[in-house]
N, CA, C, O and CB atoms as a CASP TS submission, in Angstrom:
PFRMAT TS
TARGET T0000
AUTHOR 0000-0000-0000
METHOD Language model
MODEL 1
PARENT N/A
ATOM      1  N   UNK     1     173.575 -68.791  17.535  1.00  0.00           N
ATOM      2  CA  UNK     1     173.866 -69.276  16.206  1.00  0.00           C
ATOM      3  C   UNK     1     174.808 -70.460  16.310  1.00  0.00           C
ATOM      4  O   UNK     1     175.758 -70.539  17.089  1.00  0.00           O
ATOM      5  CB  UNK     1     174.468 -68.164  15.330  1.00  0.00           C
ATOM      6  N   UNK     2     174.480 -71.241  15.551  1.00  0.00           N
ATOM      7  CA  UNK     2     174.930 -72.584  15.762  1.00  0.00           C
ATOM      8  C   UNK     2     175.595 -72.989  14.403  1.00  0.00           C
ATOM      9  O   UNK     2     175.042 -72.955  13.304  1.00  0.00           O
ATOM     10  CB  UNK     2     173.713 -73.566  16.201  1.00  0.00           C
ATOM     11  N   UNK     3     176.975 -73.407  14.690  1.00  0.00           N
ATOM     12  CA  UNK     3     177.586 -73.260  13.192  1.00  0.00           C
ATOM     13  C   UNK     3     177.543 -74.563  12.661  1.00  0.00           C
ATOM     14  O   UNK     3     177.592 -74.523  11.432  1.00  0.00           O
ATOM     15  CB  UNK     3     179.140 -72.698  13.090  1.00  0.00           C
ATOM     16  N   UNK     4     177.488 -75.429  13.009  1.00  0.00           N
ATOM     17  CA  UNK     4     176.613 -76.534  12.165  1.00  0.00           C
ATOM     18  C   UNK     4     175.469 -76.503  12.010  1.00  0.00           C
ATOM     19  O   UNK     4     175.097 -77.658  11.802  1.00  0.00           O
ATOM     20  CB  UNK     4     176.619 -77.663  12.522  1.00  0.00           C
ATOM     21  N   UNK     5     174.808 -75.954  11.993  1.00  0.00           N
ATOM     22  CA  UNK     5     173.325 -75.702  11.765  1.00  0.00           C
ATOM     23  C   UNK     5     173.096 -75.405  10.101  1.00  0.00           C
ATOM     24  O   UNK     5     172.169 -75.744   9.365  1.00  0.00           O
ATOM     25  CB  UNK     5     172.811 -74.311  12.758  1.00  0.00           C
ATOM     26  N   UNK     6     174.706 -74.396   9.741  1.00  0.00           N
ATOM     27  CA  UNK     6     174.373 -73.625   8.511  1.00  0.00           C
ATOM     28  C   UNK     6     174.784 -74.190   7.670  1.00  0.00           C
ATOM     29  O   UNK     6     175.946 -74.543   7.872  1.00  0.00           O
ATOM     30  CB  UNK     6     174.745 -72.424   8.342  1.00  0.00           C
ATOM     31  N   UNK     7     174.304 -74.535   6.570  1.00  0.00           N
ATOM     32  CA  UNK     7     175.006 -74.999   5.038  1.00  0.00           C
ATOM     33  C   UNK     7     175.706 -74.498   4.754  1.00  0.00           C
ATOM     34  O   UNK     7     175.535 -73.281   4.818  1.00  0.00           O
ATOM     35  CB  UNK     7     174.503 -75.024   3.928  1.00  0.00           C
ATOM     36  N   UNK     8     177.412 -75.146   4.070  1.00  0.00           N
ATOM     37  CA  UNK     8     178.114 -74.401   3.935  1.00  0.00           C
ATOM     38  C   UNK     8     178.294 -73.678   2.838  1.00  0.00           C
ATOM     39  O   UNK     8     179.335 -73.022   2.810  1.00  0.00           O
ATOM     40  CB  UNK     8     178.835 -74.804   4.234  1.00  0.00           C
ATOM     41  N   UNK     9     177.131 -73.561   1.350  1.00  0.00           N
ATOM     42  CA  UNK     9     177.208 -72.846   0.725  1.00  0.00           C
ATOM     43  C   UNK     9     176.868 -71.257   1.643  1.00  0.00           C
ATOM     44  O   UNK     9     177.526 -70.250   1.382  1.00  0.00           O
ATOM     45  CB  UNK     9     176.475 -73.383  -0.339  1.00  0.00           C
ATOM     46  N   UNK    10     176.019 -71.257   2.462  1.00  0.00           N
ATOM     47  CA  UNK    10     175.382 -70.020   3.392  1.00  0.00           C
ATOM     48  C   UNK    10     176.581 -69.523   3.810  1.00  0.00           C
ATOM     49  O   UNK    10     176.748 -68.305   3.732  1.00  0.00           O
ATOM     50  CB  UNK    10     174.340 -70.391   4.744  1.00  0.00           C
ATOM     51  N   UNK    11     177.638 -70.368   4.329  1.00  0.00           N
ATOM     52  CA  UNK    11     178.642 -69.803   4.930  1.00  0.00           C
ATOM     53  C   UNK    11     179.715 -69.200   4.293  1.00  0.00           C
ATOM     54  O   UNK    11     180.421 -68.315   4.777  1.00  0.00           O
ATOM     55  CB  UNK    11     179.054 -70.555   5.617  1.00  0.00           C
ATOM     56  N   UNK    12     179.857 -69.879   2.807  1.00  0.00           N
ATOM     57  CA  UNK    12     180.675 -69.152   2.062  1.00  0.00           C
ATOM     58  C   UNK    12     179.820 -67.795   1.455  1.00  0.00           C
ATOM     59  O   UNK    12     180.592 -66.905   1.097  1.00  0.00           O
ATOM     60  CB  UNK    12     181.271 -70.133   0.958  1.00  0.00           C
ATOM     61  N   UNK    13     178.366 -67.474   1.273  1.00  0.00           N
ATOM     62  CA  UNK    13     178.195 -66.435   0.654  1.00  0.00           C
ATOM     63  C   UNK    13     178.141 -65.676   1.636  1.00  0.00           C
ATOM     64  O   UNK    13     177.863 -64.512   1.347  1.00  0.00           O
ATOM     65  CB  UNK    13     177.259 -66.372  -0.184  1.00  0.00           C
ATOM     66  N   UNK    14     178.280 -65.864   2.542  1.00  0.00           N
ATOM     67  CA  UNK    14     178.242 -64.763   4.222  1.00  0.00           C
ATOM     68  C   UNK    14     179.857 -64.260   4.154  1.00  0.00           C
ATOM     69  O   UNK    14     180.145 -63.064   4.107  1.00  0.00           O
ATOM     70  CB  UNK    14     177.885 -65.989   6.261  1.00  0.00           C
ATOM     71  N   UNK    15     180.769 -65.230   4.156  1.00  0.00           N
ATOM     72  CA  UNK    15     182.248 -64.776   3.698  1.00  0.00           C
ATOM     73  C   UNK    15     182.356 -63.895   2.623  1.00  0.00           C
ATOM     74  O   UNK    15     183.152 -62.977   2.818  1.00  0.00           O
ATOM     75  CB  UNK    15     183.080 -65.893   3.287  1.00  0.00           C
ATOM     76  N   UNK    16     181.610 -63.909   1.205  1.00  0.00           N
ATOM     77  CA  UNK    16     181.806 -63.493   0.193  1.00  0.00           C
ATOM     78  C   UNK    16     181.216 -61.975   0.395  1.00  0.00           C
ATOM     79  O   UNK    16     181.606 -60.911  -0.087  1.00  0.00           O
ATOM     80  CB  UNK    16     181.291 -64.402  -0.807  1.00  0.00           C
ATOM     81  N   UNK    17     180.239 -62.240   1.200  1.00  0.00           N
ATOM     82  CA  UNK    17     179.545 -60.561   1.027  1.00  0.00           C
ATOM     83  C   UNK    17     180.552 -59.846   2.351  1.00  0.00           C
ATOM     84  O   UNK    17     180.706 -58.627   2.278  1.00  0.00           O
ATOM     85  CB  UNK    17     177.239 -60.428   1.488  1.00  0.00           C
ATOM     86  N   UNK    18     181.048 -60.394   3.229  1.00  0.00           N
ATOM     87  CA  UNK    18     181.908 -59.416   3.830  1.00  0.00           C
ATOM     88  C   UNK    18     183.175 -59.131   3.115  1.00  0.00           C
ATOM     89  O   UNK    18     183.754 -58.046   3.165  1.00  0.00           O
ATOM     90  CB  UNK    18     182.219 -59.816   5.139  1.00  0.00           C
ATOM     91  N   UNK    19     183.591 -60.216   2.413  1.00  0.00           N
ATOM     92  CA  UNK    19     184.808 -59.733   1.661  1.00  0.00           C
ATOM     93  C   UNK    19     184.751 -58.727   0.375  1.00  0.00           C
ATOM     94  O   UNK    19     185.706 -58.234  -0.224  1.00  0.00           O
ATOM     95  CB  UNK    19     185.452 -60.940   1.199  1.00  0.00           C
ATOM     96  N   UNK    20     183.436 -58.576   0.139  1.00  0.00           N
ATOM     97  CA  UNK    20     182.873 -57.711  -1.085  1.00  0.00           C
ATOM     98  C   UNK    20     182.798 -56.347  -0.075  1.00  0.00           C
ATOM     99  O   UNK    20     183.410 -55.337  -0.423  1.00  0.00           O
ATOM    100  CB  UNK    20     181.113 -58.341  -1.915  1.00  0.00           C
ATOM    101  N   UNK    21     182.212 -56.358   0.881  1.00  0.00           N
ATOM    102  CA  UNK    21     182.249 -54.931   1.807  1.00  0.00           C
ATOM    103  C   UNK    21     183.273 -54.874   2.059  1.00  0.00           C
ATOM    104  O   UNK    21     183.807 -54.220   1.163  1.00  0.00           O
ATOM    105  CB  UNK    21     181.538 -54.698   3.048  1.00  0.00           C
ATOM    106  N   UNK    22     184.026 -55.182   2.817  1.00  0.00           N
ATOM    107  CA  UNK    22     185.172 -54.930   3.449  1.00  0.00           C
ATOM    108  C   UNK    22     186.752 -55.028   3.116  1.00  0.00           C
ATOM    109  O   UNK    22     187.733 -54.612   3.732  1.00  0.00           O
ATOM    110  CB  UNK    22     184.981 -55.538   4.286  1.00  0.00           C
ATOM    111  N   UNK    23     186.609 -55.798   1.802  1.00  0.00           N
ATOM    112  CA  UNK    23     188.143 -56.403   1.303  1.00  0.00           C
ATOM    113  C   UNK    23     188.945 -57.144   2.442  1.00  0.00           C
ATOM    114  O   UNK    23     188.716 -58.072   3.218  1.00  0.00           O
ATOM    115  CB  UNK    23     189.199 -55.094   0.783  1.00  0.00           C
ATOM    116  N   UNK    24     189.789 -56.460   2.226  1.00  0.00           N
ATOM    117  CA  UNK    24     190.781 -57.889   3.011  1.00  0.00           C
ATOM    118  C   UNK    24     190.609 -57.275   4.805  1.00  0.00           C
ATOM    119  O   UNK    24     191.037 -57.935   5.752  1.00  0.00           O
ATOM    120  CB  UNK    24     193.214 -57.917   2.276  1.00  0.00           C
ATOM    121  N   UNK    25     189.875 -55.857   4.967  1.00  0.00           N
ATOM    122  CA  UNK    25     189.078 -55.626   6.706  1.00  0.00           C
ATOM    123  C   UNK    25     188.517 -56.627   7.043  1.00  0.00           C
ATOM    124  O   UNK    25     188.391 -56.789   8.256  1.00  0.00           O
ATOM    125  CB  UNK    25     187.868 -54.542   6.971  1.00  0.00           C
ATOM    126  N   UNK    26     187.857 -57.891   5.923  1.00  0.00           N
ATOM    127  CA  UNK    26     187.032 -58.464   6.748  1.00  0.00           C
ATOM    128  C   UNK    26     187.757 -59.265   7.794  1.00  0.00           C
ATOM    129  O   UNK    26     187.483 -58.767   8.886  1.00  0.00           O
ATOM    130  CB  UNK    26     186.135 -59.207   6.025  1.00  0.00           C
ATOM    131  N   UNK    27     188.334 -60.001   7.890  1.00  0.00           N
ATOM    132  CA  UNK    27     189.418 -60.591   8.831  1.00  0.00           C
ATOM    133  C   UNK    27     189.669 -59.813  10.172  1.00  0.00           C
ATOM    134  O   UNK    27     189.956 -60.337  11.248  1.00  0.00           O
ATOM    135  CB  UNK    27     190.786 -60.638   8.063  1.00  0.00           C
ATOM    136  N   UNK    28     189.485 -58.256   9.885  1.00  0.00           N
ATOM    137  CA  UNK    28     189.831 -57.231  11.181  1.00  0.00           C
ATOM    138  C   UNK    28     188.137 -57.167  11.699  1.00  0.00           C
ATOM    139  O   UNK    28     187.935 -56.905  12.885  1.00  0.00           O
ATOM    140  CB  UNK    28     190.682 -55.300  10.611  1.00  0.00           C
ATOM    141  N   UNK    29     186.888 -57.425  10.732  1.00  0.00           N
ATOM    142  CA  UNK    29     185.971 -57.218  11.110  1.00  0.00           C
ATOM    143  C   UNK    29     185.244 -58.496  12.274  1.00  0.00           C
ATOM    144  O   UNK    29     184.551 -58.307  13.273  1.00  0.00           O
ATOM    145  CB  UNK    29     185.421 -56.871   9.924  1.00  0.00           C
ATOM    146  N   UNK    30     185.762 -59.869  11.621  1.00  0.00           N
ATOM    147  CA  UNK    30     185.960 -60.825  12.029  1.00  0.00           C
ATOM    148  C   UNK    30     186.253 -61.078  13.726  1.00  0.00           C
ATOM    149  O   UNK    30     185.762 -61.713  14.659  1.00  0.00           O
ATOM    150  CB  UNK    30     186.800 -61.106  11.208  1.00  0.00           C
ATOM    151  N   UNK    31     187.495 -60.051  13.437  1.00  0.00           N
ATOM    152  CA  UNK    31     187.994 -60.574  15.070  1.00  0.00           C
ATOM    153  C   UNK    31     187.474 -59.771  15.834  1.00  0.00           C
ATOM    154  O   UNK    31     187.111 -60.157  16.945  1.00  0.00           O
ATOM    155  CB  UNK    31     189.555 -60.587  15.508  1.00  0.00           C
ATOM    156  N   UNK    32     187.259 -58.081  15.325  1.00  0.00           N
ATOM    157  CA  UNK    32     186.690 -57.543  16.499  1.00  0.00           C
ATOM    158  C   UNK    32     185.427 -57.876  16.720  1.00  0.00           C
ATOM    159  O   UNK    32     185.123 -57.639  17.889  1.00  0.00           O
ATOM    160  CB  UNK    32     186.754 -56.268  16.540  1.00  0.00           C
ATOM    161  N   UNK    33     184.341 -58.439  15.932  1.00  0.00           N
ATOM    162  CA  UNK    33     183.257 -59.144  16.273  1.00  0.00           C
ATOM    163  C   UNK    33     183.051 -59.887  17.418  1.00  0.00           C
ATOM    164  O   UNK    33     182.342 -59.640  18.394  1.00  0.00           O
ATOM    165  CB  UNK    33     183.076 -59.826  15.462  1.00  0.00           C
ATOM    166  N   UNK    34     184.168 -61.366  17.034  1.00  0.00           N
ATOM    167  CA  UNK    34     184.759 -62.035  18.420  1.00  0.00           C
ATOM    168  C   UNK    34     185.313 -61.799  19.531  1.00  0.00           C
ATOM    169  O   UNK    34     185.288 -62.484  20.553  1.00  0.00           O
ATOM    170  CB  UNK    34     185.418 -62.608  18.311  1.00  0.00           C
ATOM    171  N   UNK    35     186.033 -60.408  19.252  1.00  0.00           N
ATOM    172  CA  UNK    35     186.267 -60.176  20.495  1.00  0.00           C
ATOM    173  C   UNK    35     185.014 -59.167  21.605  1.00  0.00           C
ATOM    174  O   UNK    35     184.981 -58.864  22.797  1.00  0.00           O
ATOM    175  CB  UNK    35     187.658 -59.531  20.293  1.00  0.00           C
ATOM    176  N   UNK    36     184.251 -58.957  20.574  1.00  0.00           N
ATOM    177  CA  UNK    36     182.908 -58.393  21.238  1.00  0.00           C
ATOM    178  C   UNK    36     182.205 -59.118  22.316  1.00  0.00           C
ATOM    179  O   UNK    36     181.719 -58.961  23.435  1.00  0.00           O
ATOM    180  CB  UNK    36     181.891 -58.253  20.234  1.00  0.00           C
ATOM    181  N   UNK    37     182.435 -60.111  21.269  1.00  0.00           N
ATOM    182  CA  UNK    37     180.723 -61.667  21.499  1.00  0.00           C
ATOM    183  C   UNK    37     181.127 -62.093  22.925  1.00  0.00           C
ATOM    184  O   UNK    37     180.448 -62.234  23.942  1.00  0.00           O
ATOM    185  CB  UNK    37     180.767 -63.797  20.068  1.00  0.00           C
ATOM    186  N   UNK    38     183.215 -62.351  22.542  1.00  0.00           N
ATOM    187  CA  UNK    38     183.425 -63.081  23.855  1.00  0.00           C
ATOM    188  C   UNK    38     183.505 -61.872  25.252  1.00  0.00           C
ATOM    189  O   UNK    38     183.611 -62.303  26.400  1.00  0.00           O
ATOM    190  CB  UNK    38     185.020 -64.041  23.665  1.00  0.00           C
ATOM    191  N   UNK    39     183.450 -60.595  25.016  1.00  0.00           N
ATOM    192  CA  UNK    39     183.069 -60.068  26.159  1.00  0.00           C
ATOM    193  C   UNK    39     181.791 -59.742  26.526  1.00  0.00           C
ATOM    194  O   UNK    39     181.766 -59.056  27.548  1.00  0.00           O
ATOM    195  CB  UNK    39     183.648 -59.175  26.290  1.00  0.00           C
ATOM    196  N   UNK    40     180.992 -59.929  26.172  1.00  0.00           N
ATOM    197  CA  UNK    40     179.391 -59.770  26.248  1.00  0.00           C
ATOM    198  C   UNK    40     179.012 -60.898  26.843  1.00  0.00           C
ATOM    199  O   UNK    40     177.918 -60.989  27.401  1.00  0.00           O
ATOM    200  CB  UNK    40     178.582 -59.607  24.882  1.00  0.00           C
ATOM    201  N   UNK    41     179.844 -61.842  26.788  1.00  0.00           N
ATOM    202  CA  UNK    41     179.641 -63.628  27.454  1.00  0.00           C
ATOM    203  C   UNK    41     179.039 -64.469  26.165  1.00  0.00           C
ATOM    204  O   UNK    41     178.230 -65.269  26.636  1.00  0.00           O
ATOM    205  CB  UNK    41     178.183 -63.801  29.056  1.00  0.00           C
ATOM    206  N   UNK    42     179.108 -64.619  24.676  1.00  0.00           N
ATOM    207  CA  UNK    42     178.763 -65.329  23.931  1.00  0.00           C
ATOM    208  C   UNK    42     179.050 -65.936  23.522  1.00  0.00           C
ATOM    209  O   UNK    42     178.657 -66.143  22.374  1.00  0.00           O
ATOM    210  CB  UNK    42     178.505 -65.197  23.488  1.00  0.00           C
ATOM    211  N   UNK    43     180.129 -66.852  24.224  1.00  0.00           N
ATOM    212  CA  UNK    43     181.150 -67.348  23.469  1.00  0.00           C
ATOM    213  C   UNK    43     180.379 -68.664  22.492  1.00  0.00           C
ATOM    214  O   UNK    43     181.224 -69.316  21.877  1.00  0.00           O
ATOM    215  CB  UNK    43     182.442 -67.839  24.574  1.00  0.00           C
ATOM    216  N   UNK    44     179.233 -69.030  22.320  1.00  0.00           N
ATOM    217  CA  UNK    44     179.248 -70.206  21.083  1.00  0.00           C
ATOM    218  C   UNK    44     178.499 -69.503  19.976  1.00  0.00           C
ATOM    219  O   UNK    44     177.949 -70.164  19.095  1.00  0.00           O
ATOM    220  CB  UNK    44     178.395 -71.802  21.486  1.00  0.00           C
ATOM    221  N   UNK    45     178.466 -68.296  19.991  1.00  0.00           N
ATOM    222  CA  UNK    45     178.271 -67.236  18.932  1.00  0.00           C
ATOM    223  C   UNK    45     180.065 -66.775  18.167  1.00  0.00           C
ATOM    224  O   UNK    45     180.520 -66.959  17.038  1.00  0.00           O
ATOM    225  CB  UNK    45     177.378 -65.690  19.903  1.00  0.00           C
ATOM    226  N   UNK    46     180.609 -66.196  19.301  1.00  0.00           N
ATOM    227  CA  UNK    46     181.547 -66.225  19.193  1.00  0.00           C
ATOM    228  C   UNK    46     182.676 -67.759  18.169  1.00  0.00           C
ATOM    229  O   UNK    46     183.444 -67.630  17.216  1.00  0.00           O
ATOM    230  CB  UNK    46     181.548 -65.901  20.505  1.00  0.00           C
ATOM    231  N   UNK    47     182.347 -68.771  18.789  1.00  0.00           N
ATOM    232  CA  UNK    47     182.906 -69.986  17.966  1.00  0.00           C
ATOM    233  C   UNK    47     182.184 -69.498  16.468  1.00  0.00           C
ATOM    234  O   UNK    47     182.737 -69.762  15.400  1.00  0.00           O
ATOM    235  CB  UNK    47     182.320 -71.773  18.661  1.00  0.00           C
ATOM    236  N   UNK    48     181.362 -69.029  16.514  1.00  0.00           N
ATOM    237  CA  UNK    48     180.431 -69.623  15.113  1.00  0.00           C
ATOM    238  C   UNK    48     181.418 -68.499  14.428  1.00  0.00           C
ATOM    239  O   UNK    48     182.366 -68.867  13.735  1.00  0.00           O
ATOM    240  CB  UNK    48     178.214 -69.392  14.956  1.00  0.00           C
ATOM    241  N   UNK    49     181.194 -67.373  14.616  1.00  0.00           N
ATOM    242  CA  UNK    49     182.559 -66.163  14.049  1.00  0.00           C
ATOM    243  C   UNK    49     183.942 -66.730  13.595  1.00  0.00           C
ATOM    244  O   UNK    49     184.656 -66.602  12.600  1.00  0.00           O
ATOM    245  CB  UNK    49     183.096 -65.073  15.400  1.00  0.00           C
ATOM    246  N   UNK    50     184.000 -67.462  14.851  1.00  0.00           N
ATOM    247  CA  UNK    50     186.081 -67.938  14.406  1.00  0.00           C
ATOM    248  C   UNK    50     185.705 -69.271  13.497  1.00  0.00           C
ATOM    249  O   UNK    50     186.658 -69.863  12.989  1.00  0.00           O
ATOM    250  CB  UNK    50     187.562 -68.688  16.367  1.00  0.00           C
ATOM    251  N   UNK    51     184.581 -69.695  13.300  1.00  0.00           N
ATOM    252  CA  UNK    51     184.306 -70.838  11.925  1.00  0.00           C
ATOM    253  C   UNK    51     184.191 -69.912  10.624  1.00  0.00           C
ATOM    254  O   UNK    51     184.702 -70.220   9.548  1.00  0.00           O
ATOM    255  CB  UNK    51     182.603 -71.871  12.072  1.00  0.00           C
ATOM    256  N   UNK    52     183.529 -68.851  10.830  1.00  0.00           N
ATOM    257  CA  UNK    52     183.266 -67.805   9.470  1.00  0.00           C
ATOM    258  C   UNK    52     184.658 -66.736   9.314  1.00  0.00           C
ATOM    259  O   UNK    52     184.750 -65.836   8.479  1.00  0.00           O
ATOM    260  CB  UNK    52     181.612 -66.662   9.793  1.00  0.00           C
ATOM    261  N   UNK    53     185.637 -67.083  10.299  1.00  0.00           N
ATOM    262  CA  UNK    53     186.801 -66.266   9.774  1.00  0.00           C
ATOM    263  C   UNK    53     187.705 -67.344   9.033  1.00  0.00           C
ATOM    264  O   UNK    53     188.499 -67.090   8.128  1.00  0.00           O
ATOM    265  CB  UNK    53     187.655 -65.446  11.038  1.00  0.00           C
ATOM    266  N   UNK    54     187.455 -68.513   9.545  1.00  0.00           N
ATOM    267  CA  UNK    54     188.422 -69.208   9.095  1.00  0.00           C
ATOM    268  C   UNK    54     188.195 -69.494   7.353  1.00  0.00           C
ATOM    269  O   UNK    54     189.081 -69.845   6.575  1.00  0.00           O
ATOM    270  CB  UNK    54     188.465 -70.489  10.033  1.00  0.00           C
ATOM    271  N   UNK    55     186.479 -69.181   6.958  1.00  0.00           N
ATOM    272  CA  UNK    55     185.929 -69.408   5.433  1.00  0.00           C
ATOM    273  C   UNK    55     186.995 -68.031   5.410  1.00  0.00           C
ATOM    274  O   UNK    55     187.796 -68.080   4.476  1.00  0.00           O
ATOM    275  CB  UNK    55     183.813 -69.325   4.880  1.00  0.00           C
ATOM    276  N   UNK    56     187.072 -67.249   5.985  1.00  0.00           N
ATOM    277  CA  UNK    56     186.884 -65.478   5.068  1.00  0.00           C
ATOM    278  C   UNK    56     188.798 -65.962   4.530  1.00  0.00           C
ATOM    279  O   UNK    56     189.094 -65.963   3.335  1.00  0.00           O
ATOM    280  CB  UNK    56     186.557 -63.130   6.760  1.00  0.00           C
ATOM    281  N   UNK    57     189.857 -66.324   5.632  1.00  0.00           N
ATOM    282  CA  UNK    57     191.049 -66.579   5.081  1.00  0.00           C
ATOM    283  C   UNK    57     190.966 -67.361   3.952  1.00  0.00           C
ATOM    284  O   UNK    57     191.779 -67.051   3.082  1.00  0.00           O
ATOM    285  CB  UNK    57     191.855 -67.111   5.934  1.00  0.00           C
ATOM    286  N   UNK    58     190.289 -68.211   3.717  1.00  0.00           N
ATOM    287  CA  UNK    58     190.231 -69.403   2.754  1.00  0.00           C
ATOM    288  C   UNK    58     189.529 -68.647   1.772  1.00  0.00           C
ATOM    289  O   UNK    58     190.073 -68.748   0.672  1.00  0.00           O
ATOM    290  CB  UNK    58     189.472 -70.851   3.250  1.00  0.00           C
ATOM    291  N   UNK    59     188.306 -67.776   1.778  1.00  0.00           N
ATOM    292  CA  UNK    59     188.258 -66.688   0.345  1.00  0.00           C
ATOM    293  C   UNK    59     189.423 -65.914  -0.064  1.00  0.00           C
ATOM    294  O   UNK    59     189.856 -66.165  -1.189  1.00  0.00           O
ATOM    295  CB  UNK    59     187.216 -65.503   0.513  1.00  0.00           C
ATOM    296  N   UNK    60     190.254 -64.666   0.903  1.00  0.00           N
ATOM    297  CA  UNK    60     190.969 -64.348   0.823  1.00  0.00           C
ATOM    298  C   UNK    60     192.103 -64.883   0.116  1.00  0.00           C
ATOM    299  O   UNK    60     192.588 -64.305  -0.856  1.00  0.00           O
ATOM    300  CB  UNK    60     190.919 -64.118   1.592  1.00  0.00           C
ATOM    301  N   UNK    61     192.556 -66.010   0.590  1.00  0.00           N
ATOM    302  CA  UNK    61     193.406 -66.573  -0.041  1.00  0.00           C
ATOM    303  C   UNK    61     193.806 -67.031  -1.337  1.00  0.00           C
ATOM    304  O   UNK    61     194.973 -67.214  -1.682  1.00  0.00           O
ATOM    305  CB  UNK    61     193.416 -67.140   0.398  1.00  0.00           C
ATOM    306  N   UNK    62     192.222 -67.305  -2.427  1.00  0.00           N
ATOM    307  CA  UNK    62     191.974 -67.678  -3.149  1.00  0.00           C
ATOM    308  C   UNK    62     191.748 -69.302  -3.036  1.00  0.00           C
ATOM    309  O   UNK    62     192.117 -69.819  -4.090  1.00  0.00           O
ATOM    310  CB  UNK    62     192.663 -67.123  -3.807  1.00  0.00           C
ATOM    311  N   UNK    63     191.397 -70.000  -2.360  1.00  0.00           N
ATOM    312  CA  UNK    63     191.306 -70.926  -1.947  1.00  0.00           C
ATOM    313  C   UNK    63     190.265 -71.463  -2.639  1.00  0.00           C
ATOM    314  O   UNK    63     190.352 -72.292  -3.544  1.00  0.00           O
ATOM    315  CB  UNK    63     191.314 -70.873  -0.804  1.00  0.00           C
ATOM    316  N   UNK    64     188.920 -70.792  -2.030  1.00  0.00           N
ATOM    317  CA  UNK    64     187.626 -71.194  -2.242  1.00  0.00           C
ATOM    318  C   UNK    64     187.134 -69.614  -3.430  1.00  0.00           C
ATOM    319  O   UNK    64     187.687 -68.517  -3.501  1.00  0.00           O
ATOM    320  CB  UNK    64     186.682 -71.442  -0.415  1.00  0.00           C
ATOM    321  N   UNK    65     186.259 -70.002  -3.977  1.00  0.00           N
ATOM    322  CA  UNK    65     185.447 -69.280  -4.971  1.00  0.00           C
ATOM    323  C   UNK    65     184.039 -69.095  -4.164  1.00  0.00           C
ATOM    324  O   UNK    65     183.645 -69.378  -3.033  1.00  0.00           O
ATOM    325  CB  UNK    65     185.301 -70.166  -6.476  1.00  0.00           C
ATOM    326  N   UNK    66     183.377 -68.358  -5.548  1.00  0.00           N
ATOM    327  CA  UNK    66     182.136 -67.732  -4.949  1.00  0.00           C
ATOM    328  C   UNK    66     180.780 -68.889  -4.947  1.00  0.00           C
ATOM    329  O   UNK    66     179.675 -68.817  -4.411  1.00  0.00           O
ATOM    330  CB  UNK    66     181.759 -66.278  -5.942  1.00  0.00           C
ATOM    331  N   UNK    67     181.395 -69.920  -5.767  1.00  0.00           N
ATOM    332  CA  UNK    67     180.312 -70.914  -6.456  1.00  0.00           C
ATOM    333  C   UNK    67     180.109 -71.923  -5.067  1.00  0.00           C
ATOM    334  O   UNK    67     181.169 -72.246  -4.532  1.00  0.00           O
ATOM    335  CB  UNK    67     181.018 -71.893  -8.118  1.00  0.00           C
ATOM    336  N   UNK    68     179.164 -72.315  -4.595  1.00  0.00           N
ATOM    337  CA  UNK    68     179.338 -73.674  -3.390  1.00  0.00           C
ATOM    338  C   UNK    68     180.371 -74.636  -3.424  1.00  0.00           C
ATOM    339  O   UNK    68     180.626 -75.286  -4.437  1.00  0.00           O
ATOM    340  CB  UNK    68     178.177 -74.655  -3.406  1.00  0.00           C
ATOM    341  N   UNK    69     181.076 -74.768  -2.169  1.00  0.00           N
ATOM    342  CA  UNK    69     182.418 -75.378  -2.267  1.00  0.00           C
ATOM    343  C   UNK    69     182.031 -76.825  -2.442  1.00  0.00           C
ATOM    344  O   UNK    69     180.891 -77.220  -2.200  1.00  0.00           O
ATOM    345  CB  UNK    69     183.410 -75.101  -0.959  1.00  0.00           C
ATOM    346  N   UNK    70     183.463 -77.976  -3.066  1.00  0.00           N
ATOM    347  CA  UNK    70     183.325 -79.074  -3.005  1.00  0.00           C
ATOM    348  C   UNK    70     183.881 -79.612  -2.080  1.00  0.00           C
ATOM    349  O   UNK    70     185.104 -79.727  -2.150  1.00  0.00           O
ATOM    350  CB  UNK    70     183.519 -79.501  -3.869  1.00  0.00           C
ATOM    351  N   UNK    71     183.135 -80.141  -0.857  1.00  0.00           N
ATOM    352  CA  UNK    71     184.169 -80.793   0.462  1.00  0.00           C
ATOM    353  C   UNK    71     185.000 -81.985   0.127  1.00  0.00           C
ATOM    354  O   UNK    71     184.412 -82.799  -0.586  1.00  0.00           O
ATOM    355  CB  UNK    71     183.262 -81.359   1.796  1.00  0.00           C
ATOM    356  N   UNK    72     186.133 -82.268   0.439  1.00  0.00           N
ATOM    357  CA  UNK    72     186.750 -83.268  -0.311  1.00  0.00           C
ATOM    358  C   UNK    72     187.402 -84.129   0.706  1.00  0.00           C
ATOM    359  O   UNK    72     188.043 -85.120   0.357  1.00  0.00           O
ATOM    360  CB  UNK    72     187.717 -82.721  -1.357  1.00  0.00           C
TER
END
């Protein structure tokens, strides 16, 4: 998985539905993911994770909303 590949509306509703499952776990779900990927040897799967944790803080935070973000 290639994280420029994905539109970043895709990436925020991928944030949104883990933060809808998980509440504020997703961040714990996040890392142990990554820390999976990078022992399995995946690490540019792994990158693509620490790009989709960094959306999930920025939902969390209230940062970004559910609507497609405006890059600025």
């Amino acid at each position: 998985m290639r994280l420029e590949l994905l539109p970043v509306d895709s990436l925020t509703r991928i944030a949104w539905a883990l933060v809808d499952a998980h509440g504020t776990e997703a961040l714990g779900v996040a890392d142990r993911t990554i820390h999976e990927l990078e022992s399995e040897g995946s690490p540019v799967v792994a990158d693509a994770w620490r790009g989709l944790r960094s959306v999930l803080e920025d939902v969390l935070e209230g940062r970004l909303g559910r609507d497609a973000p405006t890059i600025h």
